[in-house]
VEXGU-841226 format. One record per atom (N, C-alpha, C): residue in three letters; x, y, z. Coordinates in steps of 0.05 Angstrom, whole numbers, padded with zeros to 5 digits, always signed. Example, Ala and Ser with C-alpha at 12.3 -4.5 7.8 and 13.67 -1.06 7.14 Angstrom:
BEGIN
Ala+00264-00114+00156
Ala+00246-00090+00156
Ala+00264-00066+00156
Ser+00257-00045+00142
Ser+00273-00021+00143
Ser+00258+00001+00157
***
This chain:
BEGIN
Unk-00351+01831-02543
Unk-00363+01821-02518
Unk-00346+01799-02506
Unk-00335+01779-02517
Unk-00316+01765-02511
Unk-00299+01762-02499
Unk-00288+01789-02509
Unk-00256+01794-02494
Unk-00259+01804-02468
Unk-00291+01814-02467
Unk-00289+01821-02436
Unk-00301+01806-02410
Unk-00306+01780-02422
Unk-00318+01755-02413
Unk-00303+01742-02392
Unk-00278+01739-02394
Unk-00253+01731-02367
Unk-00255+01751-02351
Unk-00252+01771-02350
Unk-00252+01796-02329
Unk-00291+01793-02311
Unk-00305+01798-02340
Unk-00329+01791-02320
Unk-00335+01766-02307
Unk-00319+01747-02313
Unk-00319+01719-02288
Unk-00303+01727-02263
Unk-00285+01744-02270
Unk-00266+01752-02251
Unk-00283+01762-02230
Unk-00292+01778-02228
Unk-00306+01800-02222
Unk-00327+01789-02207
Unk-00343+01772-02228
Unk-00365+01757-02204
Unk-00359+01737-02181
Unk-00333+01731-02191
Unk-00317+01706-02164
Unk-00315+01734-02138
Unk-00296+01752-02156
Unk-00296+01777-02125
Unk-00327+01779-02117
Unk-00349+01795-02124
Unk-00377+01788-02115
Unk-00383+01776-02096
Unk-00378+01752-02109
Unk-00385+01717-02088
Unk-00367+01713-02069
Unk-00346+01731-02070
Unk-00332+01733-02046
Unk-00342+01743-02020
Unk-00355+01769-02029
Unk-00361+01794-02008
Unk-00392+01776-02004
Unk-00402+01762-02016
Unk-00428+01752-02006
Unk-00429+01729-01994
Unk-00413+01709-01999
Unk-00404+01684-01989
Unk-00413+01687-01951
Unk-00405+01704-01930
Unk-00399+01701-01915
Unk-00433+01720-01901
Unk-00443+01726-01919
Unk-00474+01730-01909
Unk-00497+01712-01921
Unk-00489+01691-01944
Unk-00505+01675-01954
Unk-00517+01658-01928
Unk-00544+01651-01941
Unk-00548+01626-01921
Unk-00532+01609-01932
Unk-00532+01591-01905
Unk-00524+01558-01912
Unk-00534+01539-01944
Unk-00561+01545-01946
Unk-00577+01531-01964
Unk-00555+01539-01996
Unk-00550+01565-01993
Unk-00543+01584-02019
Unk-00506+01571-02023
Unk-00495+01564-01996
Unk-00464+01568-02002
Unk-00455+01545-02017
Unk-00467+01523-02033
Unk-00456+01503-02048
Unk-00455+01509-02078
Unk-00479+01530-02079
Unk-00481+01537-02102
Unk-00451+01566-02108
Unk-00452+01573-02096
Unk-00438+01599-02092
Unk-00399+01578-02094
Unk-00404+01565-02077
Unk-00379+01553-02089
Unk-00375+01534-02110
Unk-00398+01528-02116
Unk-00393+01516-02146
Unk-00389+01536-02167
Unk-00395+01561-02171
Unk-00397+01582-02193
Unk-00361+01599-02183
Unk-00358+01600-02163
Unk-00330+01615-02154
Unk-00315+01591-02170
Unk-00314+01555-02164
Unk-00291+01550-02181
Unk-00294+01545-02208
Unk-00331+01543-02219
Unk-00324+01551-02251
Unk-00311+01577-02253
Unk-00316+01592-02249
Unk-00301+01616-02253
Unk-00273+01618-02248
Unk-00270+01605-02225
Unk-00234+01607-02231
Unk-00221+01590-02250
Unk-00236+01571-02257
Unk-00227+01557-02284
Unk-00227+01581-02301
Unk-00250+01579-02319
Unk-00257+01597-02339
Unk-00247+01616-02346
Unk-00242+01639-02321
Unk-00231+01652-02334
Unk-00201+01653-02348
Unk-00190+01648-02335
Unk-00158+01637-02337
Unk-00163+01615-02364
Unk-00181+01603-02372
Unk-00183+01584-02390
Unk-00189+01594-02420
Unk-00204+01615-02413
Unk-00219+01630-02428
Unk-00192+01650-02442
Unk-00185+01669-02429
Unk-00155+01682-02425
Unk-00136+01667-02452
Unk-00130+01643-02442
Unk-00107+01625-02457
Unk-00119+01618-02478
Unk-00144+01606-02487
Unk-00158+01596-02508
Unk-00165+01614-02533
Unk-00169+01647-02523
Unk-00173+01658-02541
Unk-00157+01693-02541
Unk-00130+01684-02522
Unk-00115+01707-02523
Unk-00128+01731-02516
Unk-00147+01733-02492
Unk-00157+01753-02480
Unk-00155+01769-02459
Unk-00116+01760-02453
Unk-00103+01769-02430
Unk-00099+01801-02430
Unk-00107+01807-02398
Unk-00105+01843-02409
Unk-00093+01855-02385
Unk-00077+01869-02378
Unk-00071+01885-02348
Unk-00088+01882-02326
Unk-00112+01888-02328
Unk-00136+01885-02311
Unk-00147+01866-02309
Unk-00143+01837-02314
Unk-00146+01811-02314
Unk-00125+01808-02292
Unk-00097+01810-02313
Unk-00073+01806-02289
Unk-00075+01809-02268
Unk-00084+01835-02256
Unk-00087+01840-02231
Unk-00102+01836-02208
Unk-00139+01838-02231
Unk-00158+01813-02210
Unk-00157+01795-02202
Unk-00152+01773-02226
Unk-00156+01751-02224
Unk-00138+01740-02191
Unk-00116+01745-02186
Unk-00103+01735-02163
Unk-00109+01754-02130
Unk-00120+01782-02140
Unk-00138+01786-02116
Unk-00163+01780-02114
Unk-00177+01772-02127
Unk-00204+01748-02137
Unk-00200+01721-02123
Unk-00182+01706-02129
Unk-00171+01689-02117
Unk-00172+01687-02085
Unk-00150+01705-02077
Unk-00147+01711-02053
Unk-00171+01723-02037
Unk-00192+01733-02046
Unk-00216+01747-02031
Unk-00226+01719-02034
Unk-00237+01708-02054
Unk-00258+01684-02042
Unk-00244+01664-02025
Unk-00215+01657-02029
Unk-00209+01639-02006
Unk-00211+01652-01976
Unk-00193+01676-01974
Unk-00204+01686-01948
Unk-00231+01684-01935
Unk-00252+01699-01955
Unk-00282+01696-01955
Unk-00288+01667-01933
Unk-00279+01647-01944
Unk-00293+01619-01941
Unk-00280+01613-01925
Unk-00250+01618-01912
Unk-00241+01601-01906
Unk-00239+01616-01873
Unk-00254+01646-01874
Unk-00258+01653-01847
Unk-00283+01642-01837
Unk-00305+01647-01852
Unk-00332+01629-01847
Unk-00331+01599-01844
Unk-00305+01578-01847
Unk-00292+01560-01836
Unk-00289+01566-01808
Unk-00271+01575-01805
Unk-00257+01586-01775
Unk-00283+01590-01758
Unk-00298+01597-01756
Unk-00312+01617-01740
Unk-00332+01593-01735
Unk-00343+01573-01767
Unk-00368+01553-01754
Unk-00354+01522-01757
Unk-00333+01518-01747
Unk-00313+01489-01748
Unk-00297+01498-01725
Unk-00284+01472-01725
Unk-00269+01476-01705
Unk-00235+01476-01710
Unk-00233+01490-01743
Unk-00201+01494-01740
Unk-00187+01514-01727
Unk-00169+01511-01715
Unk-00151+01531-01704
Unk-00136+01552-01720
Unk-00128+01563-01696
Unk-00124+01592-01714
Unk-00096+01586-01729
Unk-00084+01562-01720
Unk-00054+01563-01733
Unk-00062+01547-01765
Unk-00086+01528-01759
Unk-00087+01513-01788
Unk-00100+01542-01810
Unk-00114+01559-01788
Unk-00135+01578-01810
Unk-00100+01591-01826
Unk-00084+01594-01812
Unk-00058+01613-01824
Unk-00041+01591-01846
Unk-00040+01569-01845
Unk-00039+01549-01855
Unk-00043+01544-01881
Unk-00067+01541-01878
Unk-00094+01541-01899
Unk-00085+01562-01919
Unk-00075+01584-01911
Unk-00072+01609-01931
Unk-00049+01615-01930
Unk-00027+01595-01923
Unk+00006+01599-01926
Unk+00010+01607-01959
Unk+00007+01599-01965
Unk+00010+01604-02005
Unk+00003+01626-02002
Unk-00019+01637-02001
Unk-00034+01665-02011
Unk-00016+01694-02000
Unk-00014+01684-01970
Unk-00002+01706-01951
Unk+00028+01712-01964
Unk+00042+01685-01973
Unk+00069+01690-01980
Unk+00062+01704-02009
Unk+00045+01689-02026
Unk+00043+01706-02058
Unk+00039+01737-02046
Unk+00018+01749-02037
Unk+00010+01768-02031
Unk+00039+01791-02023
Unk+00042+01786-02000
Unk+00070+01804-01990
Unk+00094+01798-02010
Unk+00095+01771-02030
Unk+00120+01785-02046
Unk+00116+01796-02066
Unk+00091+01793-02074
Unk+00081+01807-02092
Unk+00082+01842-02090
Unk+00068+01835-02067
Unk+00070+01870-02054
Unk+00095+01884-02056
Unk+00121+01857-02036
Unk+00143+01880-02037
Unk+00151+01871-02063
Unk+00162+01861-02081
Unk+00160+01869-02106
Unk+00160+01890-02122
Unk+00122+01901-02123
Unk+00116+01911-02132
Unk+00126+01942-02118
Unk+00133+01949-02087
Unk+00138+01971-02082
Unk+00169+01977-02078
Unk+00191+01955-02082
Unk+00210+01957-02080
Unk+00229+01961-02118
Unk+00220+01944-02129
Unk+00230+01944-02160
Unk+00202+01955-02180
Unk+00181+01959-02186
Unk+00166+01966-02205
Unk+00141+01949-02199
Unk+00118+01973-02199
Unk+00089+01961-02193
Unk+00087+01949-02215
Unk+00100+01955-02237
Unk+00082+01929-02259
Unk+00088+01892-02249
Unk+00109+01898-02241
Unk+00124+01865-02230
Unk+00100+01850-02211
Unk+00081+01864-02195
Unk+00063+01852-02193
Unk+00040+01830-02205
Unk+00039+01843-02236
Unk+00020+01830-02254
Unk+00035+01809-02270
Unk+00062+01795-02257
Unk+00074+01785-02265
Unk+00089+01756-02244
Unk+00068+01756-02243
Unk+00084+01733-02208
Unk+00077+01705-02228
Unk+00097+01690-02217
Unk+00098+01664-02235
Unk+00076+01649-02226
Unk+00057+01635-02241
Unk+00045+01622-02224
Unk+00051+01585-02222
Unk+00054+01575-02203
Unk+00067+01550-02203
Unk+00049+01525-02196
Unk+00059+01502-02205
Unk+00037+01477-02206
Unk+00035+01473-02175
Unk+00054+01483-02152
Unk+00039+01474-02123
Unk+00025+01492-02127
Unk+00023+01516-02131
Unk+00010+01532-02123
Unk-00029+01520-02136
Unk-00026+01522-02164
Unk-00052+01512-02170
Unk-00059+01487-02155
Unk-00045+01465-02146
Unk-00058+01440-02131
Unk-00067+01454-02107
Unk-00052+01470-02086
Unk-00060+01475-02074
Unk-00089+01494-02074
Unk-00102+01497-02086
Unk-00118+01514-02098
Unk-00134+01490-02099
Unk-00135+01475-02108
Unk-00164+01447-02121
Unk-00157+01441-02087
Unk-00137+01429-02074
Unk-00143+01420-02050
Unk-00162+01445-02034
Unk-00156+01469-02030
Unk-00173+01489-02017
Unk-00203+01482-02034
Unk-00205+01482-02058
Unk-00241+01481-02061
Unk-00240+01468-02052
Unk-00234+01434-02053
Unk-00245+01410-02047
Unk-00249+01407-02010
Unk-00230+01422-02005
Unk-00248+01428-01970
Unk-00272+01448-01971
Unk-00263+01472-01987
Unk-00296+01485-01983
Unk-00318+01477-01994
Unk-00312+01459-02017
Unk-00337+01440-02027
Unk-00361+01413-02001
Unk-00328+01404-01981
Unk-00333+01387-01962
Unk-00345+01400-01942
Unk-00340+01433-01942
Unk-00351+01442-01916
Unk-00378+01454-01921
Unk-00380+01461-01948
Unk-00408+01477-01955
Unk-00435+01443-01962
Unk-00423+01423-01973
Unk-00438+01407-01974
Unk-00445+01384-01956
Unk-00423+01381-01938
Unk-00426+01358-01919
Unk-00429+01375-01900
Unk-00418+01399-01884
Unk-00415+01416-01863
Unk-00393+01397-01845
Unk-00370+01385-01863
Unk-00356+01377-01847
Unk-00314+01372-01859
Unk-00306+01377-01853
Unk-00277+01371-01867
Unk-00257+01353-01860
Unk-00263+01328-01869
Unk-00246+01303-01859
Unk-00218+01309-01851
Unk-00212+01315-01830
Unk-00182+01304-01823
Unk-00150+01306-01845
Unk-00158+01284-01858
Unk-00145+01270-01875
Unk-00136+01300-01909
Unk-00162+01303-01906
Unk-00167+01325-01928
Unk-00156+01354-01919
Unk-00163+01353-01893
Unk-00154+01393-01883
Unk-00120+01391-01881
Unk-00115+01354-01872
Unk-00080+01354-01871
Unk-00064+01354-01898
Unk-00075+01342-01920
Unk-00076+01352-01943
Unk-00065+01369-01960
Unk-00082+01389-01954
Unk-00087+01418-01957
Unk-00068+01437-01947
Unk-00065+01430-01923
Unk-00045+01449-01907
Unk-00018+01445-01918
Unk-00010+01418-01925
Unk+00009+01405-01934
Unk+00017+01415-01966
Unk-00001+01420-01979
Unk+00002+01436-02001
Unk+00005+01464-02001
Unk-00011+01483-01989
Unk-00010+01506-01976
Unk+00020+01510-01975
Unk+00031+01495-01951
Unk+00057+01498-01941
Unk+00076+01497-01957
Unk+00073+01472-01984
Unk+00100+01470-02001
Unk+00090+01486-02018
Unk+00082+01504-02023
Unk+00071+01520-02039
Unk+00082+01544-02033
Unk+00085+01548-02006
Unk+00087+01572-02001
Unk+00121+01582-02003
Unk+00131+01561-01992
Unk+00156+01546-01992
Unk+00161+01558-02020
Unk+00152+01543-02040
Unk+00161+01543-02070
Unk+00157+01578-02079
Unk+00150+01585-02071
Unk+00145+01619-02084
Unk+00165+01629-02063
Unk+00165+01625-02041
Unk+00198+01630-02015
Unk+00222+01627-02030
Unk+00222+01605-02047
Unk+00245+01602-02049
Unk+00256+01616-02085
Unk+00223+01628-02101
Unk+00233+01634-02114
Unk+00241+01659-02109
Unk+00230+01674-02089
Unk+00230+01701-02087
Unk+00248+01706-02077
Unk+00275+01693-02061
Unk+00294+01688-02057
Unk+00325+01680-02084
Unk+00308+01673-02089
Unk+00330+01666-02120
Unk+00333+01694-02142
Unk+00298+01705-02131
Unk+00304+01726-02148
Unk+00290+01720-02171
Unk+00273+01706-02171
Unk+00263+01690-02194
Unk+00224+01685-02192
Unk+00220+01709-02173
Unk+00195+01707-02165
Unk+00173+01714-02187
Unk+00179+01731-02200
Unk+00169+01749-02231
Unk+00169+01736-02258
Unk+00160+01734-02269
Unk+00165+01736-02306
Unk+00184+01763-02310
Unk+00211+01760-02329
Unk+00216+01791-02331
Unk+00190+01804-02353
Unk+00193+01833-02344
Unk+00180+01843-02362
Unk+00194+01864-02385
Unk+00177+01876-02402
Unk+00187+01880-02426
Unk+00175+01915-02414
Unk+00195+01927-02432
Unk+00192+01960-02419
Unk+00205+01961-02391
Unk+00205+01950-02383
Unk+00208+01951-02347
Unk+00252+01967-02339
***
């Protein structure tokens, strides 16, 4: 039952993705408090008791990417960020995403389940909750915090640009 305990956190973050953006208001603090236990956990859970599996690999970072999208369009639509900060906001994701993709359709779809993951990248990730925490509980996102954010986003995205450029975007893999 254990081993399949990371995947099912996985799984319910995707969920709370596709529901996030029909919840009421009352419901979305809760919903983002359980999306970032879960993105802890699972990944925590994974390393702690060696429960890493192909199908982890592969959710967990489109898991990721659906609940930020999720939240960060229901941002857009009831705030007043623009559409260049909403692209911003998800500079990291958009760049992981397409090199991941070409990657995966240019040298070997397994190279997908293999994208490095890097310390901007996780900060930028705690800065993204910590605005959707500000926006689901205050209904508001200081300035200071969305510039932040973007600011991480950006060198983030930067940092996976430049590995994917070096050539160095992947873990190698074994069999491959």
């Amino acid at each position: 039952m254990l081993k399949h305990l990371p995947n099912a956190l996985t799984l319910l973050r995707m969920v709370l993705a596709f529901i996030f953006p029909f919840a009421p208001e009352q419901y979305r603090l809760a919903i983002v408090i359980v999306a970032l236990a879960t993105e802890y956990l699972d990944g925590a859970l994974s390393r702690w008791f060696n429960l890493h599996t192909p199908l982890g690999a592969l959710l967990d970072p489109i898991a990721d990417k659906c609940f930020v999208f999720s939240v960060a369009v229901v941002m857009f639509i009831e705030t007043d960020i623009t559409w260049w900060q909403f692209l911003l906001f998800g500079a990291r994701d958009i760049v992981v995403f397409c090199g991941a993709t070409f990657i995966a359709w240019e040298k070997n779809w397994r190279a997908f389940f293999n994208v490095v993951p890097r310390i901007l990248g996780k900060v930028a990730t705690v800065f993204q909750f910590l605005v959707f925490l500000s926006f689901v509980a205050m209904n508001l996102i200081p300035h200071w915090l969305l510039a932040l954010t973007l600011m991480f986003s950006i060198l983030s995205a930067i940092d996976y640009l430049y590995l994917f450029f070096k050539n160095n975007f992947y873990r190698a893999m074994k069999d491959a």
